[in-house]
C-alpha positions as a printed NumPy array, in Angstrom:
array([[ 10.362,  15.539,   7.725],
       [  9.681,  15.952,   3.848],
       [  8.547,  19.254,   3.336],
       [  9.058,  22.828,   1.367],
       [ 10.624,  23.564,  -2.087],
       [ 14.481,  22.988,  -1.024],
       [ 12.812,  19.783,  -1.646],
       [ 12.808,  19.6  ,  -5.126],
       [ 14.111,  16.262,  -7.477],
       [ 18.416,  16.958,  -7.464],
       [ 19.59 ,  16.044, -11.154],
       [ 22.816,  14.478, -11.056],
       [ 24.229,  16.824, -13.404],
       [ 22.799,  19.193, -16.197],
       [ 22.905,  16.305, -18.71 ],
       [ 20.92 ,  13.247, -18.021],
       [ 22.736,  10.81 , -20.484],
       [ 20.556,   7.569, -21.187],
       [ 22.12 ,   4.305, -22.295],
       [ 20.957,   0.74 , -23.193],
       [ 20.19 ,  -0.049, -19.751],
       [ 19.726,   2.894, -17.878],
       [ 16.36 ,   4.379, -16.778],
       [ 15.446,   7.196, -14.809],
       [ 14.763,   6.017, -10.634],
       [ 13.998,   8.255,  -7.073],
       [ 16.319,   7.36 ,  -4.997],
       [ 16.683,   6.893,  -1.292],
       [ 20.078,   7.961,   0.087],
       [ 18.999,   7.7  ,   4.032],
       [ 16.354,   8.828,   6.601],
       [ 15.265,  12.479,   6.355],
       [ 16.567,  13.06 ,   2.954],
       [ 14.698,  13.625,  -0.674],
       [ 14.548,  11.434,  -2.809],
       [ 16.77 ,  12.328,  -5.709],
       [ 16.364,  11.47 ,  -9.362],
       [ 19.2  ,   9.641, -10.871],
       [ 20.228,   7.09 , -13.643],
       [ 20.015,   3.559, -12.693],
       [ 21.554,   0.829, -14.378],
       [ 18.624,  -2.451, -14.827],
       [ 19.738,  -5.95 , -16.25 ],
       [ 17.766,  -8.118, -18.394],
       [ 15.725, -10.689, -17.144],
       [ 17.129, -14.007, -16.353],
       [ 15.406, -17.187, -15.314],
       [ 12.051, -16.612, -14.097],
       [ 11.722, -12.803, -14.042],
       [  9.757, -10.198, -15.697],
       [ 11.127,  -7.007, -16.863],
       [  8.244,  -4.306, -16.738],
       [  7.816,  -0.883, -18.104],
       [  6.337,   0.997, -15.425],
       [  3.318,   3.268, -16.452],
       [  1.934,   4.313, -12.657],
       [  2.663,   4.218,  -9.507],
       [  0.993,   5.277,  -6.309],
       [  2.622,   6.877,  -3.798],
       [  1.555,   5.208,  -0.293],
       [  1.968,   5.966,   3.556],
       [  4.72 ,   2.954,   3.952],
       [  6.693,   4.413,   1.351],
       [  7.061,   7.821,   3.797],
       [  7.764,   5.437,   6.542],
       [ 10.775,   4.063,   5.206],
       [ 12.008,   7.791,   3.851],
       [ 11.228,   9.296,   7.381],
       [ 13.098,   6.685,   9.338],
       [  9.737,   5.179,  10.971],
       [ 11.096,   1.505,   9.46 ],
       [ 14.701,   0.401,   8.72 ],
       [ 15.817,   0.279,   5.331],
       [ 19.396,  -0.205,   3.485],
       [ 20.716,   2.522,   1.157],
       [ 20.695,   3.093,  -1.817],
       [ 17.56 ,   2.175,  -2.81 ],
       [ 14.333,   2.725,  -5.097],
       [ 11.278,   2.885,  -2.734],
       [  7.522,   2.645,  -4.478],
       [  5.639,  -0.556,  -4.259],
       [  2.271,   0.02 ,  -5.555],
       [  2.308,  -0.428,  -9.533],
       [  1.674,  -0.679, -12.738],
       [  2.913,  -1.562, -15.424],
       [  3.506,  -3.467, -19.483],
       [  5.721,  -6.202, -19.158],
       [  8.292,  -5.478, -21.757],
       [ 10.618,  -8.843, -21.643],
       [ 10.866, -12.326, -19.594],
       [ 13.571, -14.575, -18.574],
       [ 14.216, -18.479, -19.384],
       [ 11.022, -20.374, -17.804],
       [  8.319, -17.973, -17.59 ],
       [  5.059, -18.967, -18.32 ],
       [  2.087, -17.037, -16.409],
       [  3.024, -13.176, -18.754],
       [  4.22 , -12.65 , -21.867],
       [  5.469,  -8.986, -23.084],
       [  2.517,  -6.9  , -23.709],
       [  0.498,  -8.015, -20.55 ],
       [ -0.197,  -5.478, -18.186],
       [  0.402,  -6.354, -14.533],
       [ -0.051,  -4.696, -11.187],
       [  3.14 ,  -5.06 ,  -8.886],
       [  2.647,  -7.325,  -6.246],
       [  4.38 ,  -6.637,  -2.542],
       [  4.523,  -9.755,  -0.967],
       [  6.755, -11.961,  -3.627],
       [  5.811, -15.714,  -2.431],
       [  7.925, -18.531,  -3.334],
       [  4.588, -21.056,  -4.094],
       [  5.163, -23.917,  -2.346],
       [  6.26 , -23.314,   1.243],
       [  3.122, -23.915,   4.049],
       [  1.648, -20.703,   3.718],
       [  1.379, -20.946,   0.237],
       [  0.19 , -24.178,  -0.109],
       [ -2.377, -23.388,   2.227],
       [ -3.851, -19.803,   0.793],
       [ -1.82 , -17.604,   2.389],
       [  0.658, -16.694,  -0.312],
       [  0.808, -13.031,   2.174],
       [  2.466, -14.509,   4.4  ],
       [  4.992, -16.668,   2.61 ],
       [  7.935, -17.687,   4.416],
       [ 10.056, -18.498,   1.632],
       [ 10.202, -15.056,  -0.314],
       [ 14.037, -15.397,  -0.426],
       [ 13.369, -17.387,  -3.251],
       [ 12.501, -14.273,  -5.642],
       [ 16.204, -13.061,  -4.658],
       [ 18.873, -13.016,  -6.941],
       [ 21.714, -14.7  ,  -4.746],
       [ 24.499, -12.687,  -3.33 ],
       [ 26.711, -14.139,  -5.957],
       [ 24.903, -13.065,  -8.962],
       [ 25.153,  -9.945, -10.816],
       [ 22.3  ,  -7.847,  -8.976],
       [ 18.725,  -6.426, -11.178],
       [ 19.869,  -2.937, -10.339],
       [ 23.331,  -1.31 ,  -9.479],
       [ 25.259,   2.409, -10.372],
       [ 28.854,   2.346, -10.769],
       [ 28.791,  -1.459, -10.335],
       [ 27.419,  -1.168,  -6.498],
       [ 24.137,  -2.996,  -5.988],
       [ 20.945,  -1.026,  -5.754],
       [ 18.415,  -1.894,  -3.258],
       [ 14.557,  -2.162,  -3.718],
       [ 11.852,  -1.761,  -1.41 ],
       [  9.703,  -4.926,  -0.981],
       [ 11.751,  -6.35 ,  -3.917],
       [ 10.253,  -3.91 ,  -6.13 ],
       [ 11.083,  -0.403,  -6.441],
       [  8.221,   1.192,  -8.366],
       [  9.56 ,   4.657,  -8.238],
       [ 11.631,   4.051, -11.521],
       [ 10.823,   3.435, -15.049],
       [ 11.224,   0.058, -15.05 ],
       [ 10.799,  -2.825, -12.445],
       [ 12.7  ,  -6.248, -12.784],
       [ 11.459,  -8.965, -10.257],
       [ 10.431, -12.341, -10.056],
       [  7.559, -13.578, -11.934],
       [  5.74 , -13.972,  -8.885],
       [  6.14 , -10.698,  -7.808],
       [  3.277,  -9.49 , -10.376],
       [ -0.156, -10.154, -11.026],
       [ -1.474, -10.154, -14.785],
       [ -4.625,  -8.378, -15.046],
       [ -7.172,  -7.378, -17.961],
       [ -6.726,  -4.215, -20.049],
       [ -9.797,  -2.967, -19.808],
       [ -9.096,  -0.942, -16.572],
       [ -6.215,   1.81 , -16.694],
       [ -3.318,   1.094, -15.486],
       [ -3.015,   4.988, -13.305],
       [ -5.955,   3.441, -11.364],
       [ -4.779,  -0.474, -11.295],
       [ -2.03 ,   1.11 ,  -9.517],
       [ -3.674,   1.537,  -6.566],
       [ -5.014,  -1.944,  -6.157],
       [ -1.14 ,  -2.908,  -5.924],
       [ -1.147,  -2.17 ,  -2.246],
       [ -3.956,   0.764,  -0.572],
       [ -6.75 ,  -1.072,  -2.283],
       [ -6.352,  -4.634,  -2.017],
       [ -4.553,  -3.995,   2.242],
       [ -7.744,  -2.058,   3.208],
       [-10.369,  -3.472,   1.315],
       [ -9.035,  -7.086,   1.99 ],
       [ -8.406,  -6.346,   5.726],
       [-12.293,  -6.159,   5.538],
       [-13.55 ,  -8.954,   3.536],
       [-10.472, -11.142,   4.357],
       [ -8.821, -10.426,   7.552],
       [-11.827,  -9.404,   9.779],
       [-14.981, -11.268,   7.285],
       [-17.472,  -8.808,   8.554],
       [-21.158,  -9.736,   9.008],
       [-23.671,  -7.664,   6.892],
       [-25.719,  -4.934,   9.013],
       [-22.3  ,  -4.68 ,  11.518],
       [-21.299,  -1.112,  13.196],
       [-17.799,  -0.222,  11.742],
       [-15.348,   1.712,  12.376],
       [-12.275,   3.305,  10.298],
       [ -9.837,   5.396,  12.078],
       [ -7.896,   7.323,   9.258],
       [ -9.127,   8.23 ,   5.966],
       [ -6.082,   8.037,   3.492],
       [ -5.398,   5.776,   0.823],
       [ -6.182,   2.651,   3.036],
       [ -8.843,   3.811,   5.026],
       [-11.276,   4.764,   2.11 ],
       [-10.373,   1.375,   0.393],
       [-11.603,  -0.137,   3.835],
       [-14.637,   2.241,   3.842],
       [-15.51 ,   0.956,   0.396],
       [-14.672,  -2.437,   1.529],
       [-17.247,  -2.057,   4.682],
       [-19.454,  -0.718,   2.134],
       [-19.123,  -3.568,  -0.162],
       [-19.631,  -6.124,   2.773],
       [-23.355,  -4.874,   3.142],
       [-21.823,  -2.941,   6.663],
       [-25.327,  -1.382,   8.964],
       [-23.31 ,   1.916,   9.613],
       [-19.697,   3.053,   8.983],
       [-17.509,   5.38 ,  11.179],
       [-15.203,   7.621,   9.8  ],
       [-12.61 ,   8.976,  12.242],
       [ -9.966,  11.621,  10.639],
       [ -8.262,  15.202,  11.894],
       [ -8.773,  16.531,   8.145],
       [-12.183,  17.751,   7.782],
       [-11.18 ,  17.543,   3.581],
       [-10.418,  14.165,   4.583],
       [-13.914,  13.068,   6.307],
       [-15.559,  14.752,   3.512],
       [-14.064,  11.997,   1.12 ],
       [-15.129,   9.272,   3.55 ],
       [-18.321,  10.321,   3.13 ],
       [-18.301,  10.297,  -0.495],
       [-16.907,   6.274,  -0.209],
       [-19.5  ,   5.205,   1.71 ],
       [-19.11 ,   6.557,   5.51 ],
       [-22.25 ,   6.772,   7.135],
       [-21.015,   8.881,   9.868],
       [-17.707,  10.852,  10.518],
       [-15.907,  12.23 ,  13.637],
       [-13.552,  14.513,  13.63 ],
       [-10.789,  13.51 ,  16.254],
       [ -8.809,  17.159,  16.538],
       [-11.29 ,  18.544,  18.487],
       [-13.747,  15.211,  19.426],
       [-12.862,  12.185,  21.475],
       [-13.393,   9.114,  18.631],
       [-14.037,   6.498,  21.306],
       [-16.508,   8.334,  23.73 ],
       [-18.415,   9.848,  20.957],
       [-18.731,   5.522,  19.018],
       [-19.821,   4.746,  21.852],
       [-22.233,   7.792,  22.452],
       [-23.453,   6.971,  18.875],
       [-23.999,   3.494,  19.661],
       [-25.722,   3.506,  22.624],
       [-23.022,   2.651,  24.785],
       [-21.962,  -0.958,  23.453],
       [-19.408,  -0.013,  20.941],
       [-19.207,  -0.695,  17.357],
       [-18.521,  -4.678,  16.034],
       [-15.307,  -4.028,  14.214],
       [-12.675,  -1.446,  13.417],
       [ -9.898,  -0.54 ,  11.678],
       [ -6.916,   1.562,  12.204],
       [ -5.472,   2.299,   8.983],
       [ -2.788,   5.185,  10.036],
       [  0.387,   3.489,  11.773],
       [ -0.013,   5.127,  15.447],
       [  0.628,   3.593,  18.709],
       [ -2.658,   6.521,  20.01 ],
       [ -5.374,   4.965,  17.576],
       [ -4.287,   1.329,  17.538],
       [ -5.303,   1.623,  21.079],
       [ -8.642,   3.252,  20.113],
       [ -9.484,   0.864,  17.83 ],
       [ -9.431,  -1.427,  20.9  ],
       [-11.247,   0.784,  23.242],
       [-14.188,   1.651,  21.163],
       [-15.285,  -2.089,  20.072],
       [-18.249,  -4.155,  21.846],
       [-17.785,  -7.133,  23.65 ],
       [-16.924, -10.166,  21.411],
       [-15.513,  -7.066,  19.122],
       [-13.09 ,  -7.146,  17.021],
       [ -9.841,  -4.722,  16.413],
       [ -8.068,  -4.941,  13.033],
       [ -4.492,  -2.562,  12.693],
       [ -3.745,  -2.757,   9.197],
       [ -1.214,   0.556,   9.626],
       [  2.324,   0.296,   9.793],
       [  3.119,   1.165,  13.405],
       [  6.656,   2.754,  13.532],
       [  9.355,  -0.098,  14.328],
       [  9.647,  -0.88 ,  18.109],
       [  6.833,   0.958,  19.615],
       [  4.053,  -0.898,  21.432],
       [  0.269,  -0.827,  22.258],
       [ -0.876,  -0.631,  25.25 ],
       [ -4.098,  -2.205,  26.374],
       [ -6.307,  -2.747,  29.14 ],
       [ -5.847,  -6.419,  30.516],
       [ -9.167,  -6.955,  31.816],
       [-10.914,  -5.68 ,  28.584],
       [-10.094,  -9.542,  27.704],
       [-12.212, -10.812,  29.646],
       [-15.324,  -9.102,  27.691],
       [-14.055, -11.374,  24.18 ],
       [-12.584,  -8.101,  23.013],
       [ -9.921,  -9.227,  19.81 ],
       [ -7.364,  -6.996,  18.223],
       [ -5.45 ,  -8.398,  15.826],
       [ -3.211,  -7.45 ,  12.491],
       [ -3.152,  -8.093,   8.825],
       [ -0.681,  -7.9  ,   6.214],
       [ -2.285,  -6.948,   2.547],
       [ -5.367,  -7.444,   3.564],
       [ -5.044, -11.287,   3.851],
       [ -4.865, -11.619,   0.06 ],
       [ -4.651, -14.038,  -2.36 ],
       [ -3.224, -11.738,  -4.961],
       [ -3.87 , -13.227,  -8.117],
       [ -7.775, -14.263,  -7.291],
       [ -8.491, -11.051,  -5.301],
       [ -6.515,  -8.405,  -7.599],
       [ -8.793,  -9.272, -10.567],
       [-11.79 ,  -9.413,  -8.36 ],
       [-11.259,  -6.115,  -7.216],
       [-10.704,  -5.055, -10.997],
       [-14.01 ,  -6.646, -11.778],
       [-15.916,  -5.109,  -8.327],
       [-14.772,  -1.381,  -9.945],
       [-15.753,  -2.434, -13.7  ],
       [-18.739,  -3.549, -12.269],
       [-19.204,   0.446, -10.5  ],
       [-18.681,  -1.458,  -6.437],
       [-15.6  ,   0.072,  -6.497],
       [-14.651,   3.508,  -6.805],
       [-10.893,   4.048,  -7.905],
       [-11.273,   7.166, -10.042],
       [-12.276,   9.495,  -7.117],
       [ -9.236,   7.916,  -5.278],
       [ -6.961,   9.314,  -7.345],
       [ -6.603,  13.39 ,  -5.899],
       [ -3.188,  14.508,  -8.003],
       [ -1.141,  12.675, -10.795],
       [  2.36 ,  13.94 , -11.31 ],
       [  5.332,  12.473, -12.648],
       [  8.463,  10.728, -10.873],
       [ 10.378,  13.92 , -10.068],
       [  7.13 ,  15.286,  -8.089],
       [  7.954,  12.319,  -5.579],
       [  9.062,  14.913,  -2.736],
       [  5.938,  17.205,  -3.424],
       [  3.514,  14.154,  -3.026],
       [  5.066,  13.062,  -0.099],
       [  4.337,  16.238,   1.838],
       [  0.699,  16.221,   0.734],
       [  0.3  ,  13.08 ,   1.591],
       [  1.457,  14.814,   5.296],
       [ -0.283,  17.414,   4.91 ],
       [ -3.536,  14.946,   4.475],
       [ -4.9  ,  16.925,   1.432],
       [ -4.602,  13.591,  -0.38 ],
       [ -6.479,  10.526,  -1.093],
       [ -3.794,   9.348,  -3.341],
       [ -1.216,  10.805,  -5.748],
       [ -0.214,   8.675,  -8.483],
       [  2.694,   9.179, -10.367],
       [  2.837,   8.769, -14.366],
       [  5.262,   7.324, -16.715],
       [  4.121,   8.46 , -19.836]])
């Protein structure tokens, strides 16, 4: 558990000594452990990869998954995947950025031509091996000459990212980059999960169980749809409050409230048309079953901790019940990112009330117990 001041970024000595290729990264040394801030040696770019200055980064739920133990990950490694950035150099055959472009960090690197990408589903790319350095080569990041993992192939909690040139998506300049952070992964998984994964029908009943990050971005993206009523289910009263201010029609507090009994109390005993569980738990995955009509549908966009399952009633099958997942909200990334740029230069989108604290890189510790806590929509992290 990541909490209290022993918490605090650990130098690695009094003197932080900067060369050529070093920058400043949080690193993960193993479950259960603070991050520490340490120097990081980065290569340059080779063939088909972007080296980007990093000016944001948001700190999401996964990100605490990995650090808690929740999901398997090797260490050492620099965790963060939802960025922004300059690009500040490019490899031998580059041609979609050139330095000076700003980009948003994109999670699921695809490879571009394997089924899934051929056929608009770049999200779930089975190929994404091929934005890997191989084993052989000299590897993006290392300290003392050891490799240095990255989460997702990025690693967003350091100053600079070096990845594959389809690992980022180039976006205009007229939004800043502290709130194009966020579309790198809360936005575009929980308003895409919406429009994309689910394609809800305008005047539908909605549900959202958990109002982080995620769960406002599917709010807004219920909102957005032309949704009849949405549900806001949360423990954090602060919490419900923001749903309410992204669009939530009606909230229920689930510490000392029932969530299913009282959806279907408020609709009249059929259930709502669609929900989403945007938290990670095993408790309202199976809620966000339970409280849809017949011919409903469940959508768990939260990252359920590795091995558990859901349980669910077999005969509520029989009723045309549907749960099912999504990964990124079913994205396109380079046609929805900019879309969802445009929906919040356009005022659809709210991203500037999403943002609750800014810090810098050695706060990473402290945002990870608010983001516990819940008294946080979002903390982004600042480079400069």
């Amino acid at each position: 558990m990541v909490c209290g001041d022993s918490l605090e970024p650990l130098w690695f000595g009094a003197n932080f000594i900067r060369g050529e290729n070093d920058m400043k990264a949080a690193i993960f040394h193993g479950a259960h452990q603070p991050l520490t801030i340490e120097q990081v040696d980065i290569d340059q770019p080779r063939e088909h990869e972007v080296l980007v200055r990093m000016v944001a980064t948001g700190v999401c739920h996964s990100d605490l998954h990995f650090s808690e133990g929740l999901w398997p990950h090797p260490a050492p490694a620099v965790l963060g995947h939802e960025g922004a950035g300059i690009v500040e150099a490019t490899g031998k055959g580059v041609t979609y950025v050139k330095p000076g472009d700003h980009v948003i960090s994109c999670v699921s690197v695809f490879c571009g031509y394997c089924d899934q990408c051929l056929t608009g589903h770049p999200n779930l790319c089975v190929n994404a091996s091929a934005g890997l350095r191989g084993k052989e080569e000299k590897p993006r990041l290392s300290q003392n000459g050891k490799p240095v993992h990255t989460l997702a192939t990025l690693g967003t909690f350091a100053e600079k990212m070096l990845v594959h040139e389809n690992a980022v998506v180039k976006i205009t300049d007229k939004i800043g980059l502290d709130r194009a952070a966020l579309i790198g992964c809360g936005v575009t998984t929980g308003v895409g999960a919406v429009l994309n994964t689910a394609k809800i029908e305008p005047g539908s009943d909605v549900v959202v169980f958990g109002c982080g990050g995620v769960g406002i971005s599917a709010i807004q993206g219920a909102r957005i749809a032309g949704a009849g009523r949405i549900f806001a289910v949360d423990q954090f009263e602060n919490k419900l409050a923001m749903a309410r201010k992204f669009g939530a029609t009606h909230t229920i507090d689930a510490s000392n409230t029932d969530p299913v009994k009282e959806i279907k109390a408020l609709t009249g005993g059929r259930g709502a048309d669609y929900s989403f569980e945007a938290v990670g738990l095993k408790k309202l995955a199976e809620q966000c079953f339970e409280c849809i009509r017949p011919g409903g549908t469940a959508t768990i966009i939260g990252m359920i901790p590795f091995g558990q399952k859901v349980e669910l009633d077999g005969a509520a099958f029989l009723s045309e019940r549907k749960i099912q997942g999504t990964l990124m909200g079913s994205n396109r990334f380079r046609i929805d990112m900019p879309k969802y740029i445009n929906f919040y230069l356009d005022g659809r989108l709210n991203l500037d009330d999403m943002i609750s604290r800014r810090g810098k890189i050695e706060d990473i510790n402290e945002a990870f117990r608010a983001m516990k806590a819940g008294e946080v929509a979002r903390s982004v992290l600042m480079f400069e």
